[in-house]
C-alpha positions as CSV (number, residue, x, y, z in Angstrom):
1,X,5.8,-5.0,2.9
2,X,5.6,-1.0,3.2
3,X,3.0,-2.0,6.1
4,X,5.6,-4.3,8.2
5,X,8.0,-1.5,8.0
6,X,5.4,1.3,9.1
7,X,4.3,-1.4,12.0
8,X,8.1,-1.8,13.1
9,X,8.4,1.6,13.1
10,X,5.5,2.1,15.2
11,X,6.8,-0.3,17.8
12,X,9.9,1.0,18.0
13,X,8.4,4.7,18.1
14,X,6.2,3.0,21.1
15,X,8.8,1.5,22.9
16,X,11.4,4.6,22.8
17,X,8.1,7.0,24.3
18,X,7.5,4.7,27.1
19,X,11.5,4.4,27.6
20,X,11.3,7.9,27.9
21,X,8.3,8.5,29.7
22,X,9.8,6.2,32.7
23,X,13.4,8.0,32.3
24,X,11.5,11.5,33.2
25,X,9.4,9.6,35.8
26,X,12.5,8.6,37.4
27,X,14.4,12.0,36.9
28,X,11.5,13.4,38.8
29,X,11.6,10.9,41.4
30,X,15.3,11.3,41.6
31,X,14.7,15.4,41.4
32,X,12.3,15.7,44.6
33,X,14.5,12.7,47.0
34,X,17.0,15.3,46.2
35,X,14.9,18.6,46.9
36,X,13.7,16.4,50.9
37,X,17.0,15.3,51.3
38,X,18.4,19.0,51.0
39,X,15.2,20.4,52.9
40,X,16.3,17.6,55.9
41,X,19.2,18.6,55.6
42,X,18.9,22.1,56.5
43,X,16.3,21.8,58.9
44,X,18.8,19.4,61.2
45,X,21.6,21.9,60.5
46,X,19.3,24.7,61.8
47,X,18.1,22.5,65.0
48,X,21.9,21.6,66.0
49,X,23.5,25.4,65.5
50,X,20.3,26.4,67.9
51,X,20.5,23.6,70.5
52,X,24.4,24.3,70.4
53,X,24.1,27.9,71.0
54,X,21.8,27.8,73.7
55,X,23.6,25.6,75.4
56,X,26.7,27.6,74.7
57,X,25.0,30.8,76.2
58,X,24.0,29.1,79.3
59,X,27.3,27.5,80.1
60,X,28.9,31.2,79.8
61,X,26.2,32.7,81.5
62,X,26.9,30.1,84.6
63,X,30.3,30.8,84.1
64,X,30.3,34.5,84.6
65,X,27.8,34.1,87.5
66,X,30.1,31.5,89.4
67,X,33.1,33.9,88.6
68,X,30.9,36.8,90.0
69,X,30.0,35.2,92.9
70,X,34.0,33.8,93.9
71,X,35.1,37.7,93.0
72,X,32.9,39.0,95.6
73,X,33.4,36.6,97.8
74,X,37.0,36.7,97.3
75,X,36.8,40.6,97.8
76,X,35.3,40.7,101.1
77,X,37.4,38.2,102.4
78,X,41.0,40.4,101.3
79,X,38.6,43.7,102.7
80,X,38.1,41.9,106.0
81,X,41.9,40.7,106.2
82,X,42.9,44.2,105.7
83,X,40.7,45.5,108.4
84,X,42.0,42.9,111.1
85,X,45.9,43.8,109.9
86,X,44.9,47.3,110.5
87,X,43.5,47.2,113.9
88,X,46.4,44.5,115.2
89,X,49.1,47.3,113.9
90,X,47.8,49.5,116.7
91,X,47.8,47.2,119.3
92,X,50.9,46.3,121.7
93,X,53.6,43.5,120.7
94,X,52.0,40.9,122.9
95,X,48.4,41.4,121.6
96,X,50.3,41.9,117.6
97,X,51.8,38.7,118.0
98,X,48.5,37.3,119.2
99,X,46.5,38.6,116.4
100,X,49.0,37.6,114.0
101,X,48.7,34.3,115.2
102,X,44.7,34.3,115.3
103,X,45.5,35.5,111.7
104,X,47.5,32.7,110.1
105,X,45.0,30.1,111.8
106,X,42.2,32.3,109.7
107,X,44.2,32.7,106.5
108,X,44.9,28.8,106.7
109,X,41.0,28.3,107.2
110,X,40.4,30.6,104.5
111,X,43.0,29.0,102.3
112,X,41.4,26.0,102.7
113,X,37.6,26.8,102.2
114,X,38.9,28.4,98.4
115,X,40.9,25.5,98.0
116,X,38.0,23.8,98.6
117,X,35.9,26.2,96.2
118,X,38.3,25.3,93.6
119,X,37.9,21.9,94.2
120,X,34.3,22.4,93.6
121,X,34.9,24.6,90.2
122,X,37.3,21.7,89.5
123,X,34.4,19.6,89.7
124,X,31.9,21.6,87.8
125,X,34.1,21.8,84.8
126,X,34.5,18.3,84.0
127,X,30.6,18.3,84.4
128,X,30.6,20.6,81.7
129,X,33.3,18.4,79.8
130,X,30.7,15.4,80.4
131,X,28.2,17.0,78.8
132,X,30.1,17.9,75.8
133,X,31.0,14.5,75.2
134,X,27.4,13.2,75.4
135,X,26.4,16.1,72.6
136,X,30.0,14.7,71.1
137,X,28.2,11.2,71.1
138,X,24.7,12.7,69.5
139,X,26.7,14.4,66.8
140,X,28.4,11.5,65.6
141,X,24.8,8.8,66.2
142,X,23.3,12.1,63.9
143,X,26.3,11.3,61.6
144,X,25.7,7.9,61.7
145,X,21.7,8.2,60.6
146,X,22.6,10.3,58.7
147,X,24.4,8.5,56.3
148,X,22.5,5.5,57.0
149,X,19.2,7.2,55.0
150,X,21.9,8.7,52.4
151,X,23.2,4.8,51.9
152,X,19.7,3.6,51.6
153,X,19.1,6.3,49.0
154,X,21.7,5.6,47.1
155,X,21.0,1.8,46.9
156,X,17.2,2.9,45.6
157,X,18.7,5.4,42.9
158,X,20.8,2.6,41.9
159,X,17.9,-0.2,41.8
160,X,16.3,2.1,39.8
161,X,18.8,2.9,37.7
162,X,19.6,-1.1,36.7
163,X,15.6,-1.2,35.7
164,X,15.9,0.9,33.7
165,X,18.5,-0.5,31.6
166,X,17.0,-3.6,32.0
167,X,13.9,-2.3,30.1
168,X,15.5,-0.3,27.8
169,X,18.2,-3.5,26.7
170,X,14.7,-5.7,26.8
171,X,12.6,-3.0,24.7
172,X,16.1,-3.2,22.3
173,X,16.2,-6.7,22.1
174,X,12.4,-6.8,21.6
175,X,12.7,-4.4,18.7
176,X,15.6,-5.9,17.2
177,X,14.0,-9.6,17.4
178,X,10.7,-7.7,15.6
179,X,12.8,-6.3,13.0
180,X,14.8,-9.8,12.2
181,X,12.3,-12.0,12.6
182,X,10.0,-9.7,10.2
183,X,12.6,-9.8,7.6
């Protein structure tokens, strides 16, 4: 009899090591998906605050080059306007009214070609909006995988997880069916 109990015992003892031994096999498991995940994690981070900085940076650095360019442009037209009101103040009534004439059709022209500018800017800017929407569109798809591979994680931790107590109530009922049928 003291040898049946001894045997149990050493079943039992058996059956709660390998329990054990495959509960730390799986905390390790469960340990490094964790320790990628959070490495993956990071690294996509890192790639998106880069890609959207640089593209930041180059939208402003268009921007202040565009804005450069209509300030200059936009200052040596008012310089040149100046200068013709200038020399048609010196000149008679007949040649003022002429030159004042000659300079509405010019400020009309010139009204036009920034108007037209502006058209173009207008333009340029919802280009710009475009493209944020398409990096709109490849955050949320990055979203979208991204909980995709966390789902699918999840559903293996939890498959695992149901083994587990499927061994451990089978190594119970195993042990209990020793221990009562021994008796």
């Amino acid at each position: 009899m003291p040898s049946e109990q001894s045997t149990s015992e050493l079943t039992t003892r058996d059956v709660l090591l390998q329990v054990d031994r495959r509960l730390t096999l799986i905390e390790e498991d469960v340990r490094s998906l964790d320790e990628r995940t959070d490495v993956r994690f990071d690294s996509i981070e890192e790639k998106m605050d880069t890609r959207f900085r640089a593209s930041e940076e180059k939208m402003d650095a268009r921007f202040r080059v565009s804005e450069e360019k209509m300030d200059a442009r936009f200052h040596a037209s008012e310089e040149k306007m100046d200068a013709r009101f200038r020399a048609s103040e010196e000149k008679t009534d007949a040649r003022f009214r002429a030159s004042e004439e000659k300079m509405d059709a010019w400020f009309r022209a010139s009204e036009e070609k920034t108007d037209a500018r502006f058209s173009v800017m207008d333009t340029r800017f919802s280009a710009i909006d475009t493209r944020f929407s398409a990096i709109d569109t490849r955050f949320s798809s990055l979203d979208t995988k991204i909980d995709t591979g966390i789902n699918g994680l999840r559903r293996e931790m939890n498959t695992r997880f149901y083994w587990l107590i499927g061994l451990f109530f089978a190594g119970w009922l195993s042990m209990i069916g020793t221990i009562l049928f021994k008796s």
